[in-house]
N, C-alpha and C positions, 0 to 999 in steps of 0.2 A: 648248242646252236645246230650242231650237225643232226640232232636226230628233229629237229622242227624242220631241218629244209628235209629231210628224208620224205616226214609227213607232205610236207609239200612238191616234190616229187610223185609219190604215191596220188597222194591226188590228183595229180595232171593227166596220170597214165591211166585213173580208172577215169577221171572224165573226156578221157575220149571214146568209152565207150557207155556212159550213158552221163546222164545230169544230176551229178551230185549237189553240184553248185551253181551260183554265175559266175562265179571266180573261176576260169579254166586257166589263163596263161597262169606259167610258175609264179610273175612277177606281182601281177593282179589277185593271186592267192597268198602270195606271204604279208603284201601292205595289209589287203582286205579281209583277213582272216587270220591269219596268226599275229601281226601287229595289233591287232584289233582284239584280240584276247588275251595277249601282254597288257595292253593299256587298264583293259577292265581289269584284270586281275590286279594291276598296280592300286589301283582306289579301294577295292572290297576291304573291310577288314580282314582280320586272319582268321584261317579254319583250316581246318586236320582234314575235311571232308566234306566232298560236295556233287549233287546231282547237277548234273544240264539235261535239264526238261525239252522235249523238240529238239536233240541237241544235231541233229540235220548230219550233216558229214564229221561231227566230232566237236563242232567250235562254238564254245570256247574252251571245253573238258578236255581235249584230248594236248591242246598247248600247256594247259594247268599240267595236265601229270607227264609230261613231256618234263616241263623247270621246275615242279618240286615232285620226284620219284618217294618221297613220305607222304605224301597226301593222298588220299583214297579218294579216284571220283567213279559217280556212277553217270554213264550215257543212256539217256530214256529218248526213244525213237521208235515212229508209228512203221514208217517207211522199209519195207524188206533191203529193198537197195543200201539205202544210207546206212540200215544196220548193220550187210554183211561188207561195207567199205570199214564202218567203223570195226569191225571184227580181226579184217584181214590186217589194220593197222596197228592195232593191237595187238596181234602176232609179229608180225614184220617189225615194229620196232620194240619190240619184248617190255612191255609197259604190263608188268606184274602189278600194279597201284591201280587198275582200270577196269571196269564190269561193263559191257552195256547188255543193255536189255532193249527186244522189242516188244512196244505194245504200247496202244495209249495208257497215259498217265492216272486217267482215273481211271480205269481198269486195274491199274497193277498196285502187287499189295508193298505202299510205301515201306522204302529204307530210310527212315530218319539220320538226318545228316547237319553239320554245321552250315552249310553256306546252298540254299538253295536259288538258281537261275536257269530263266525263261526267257529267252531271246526272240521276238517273233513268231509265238505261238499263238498270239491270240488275242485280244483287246486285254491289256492290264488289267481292269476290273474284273471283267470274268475269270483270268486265268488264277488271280490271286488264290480263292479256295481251294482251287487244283495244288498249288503249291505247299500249303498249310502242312497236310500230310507229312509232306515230307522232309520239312521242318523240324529239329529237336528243338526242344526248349534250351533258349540262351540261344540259339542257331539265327540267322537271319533270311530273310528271302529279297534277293533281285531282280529285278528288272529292267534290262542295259537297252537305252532310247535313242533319241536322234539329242539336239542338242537342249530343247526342251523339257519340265517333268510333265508325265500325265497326270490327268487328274483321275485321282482315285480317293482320294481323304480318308477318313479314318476305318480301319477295317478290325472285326471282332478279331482278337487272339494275337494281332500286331501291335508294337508298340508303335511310338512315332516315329514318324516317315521321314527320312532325307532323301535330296537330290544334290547326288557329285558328278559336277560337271569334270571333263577329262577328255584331251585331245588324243588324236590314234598319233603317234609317231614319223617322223618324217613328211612333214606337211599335209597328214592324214585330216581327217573331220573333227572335227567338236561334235563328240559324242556327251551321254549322261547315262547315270547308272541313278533307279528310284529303289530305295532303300530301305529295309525298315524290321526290325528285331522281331523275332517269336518270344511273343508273351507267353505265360497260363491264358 
């Protein structure tokens, strides 16, 4: 718990000089951003390893290897800014488990991974093939929404699709996370 308020900390004092997020106060960053990447992480199945596509200031990757320091994530971000915040947090709280990389997603040469998620990157159906990539086989890929699933239906190389619905903590939102296995 100490090194998630650390993160949130760290956060506040680099958004005051520039816009990482809309979450600036400490309090409005831990409900909206690190509760908010506990809850999803609570529904996913389980995996050893995982990218956050767009993953913006770190979330929901950088809570992930924050509570389990054995799981490898990789942070994929277009943005110089949000890269070198996710850099400096990554040093500052010595998170060994943690890569990020800048550059868009379909430029860079995929690290196939267990559990791939895309928050806010882009219409769900479009972004799905971007994700594919970097998907291994047996892996899954997500996509964490409001409290509705998008429509996307059945997609080549995916199995079938679930939506888990899942509240944020502490009288948070009715979120959903759209689901759905890397086939052959």
């Amino acid at each position: 718990m100490e090194s998630l308020l650390a993160l949130v900390a760290l956060l506040s004092s680099w958004s005051i000089r520039m816009n990482l997020t809309g979450h600036r106060e400490p309090g409005r960053a831990l409900r909206g951003l690190v509760l908010e990447s506990v809850a999803l992480l609570g529904v996913l199945p389980s995996f050893r390893s995982a990218v956050d596509l767009g993953s913006g200031a770190g979330f929901p990757g950088l809570p992930w290897a924050i509570l389990h320091p054995e799981r490898r994530v990789v942070l994929v971000e277009s943005r110089e800014r949000r890269h070198h915040f996710q850099r400096a947090a990554i040093r500052q709280l010595g998170l060994s488990n943690v890569v990020s990389l800048r550059g868009r997603l379909e430029e860079l040469d995929p690290e196939p991974v267990d559990a791939v998620v895309a928050q806010a990157v882009g219409p769900a159906r479009s972004i799905i093939p971007m994700m594919l990539p970097w998907a291994r086989l047996g892996g899954f890929v997500a996509i964490p929404c409001g409290p509705n699933p998008p429509e996307i239906g059945q997609v080549a190389g995916l199995g079938e699709a679930h939506f888990l619905p899942y509240r944020v903590p502490l009288g948070g939102p009715a979120r959903g996370v759209w689901i759905a296995d890397r086939d052959s």
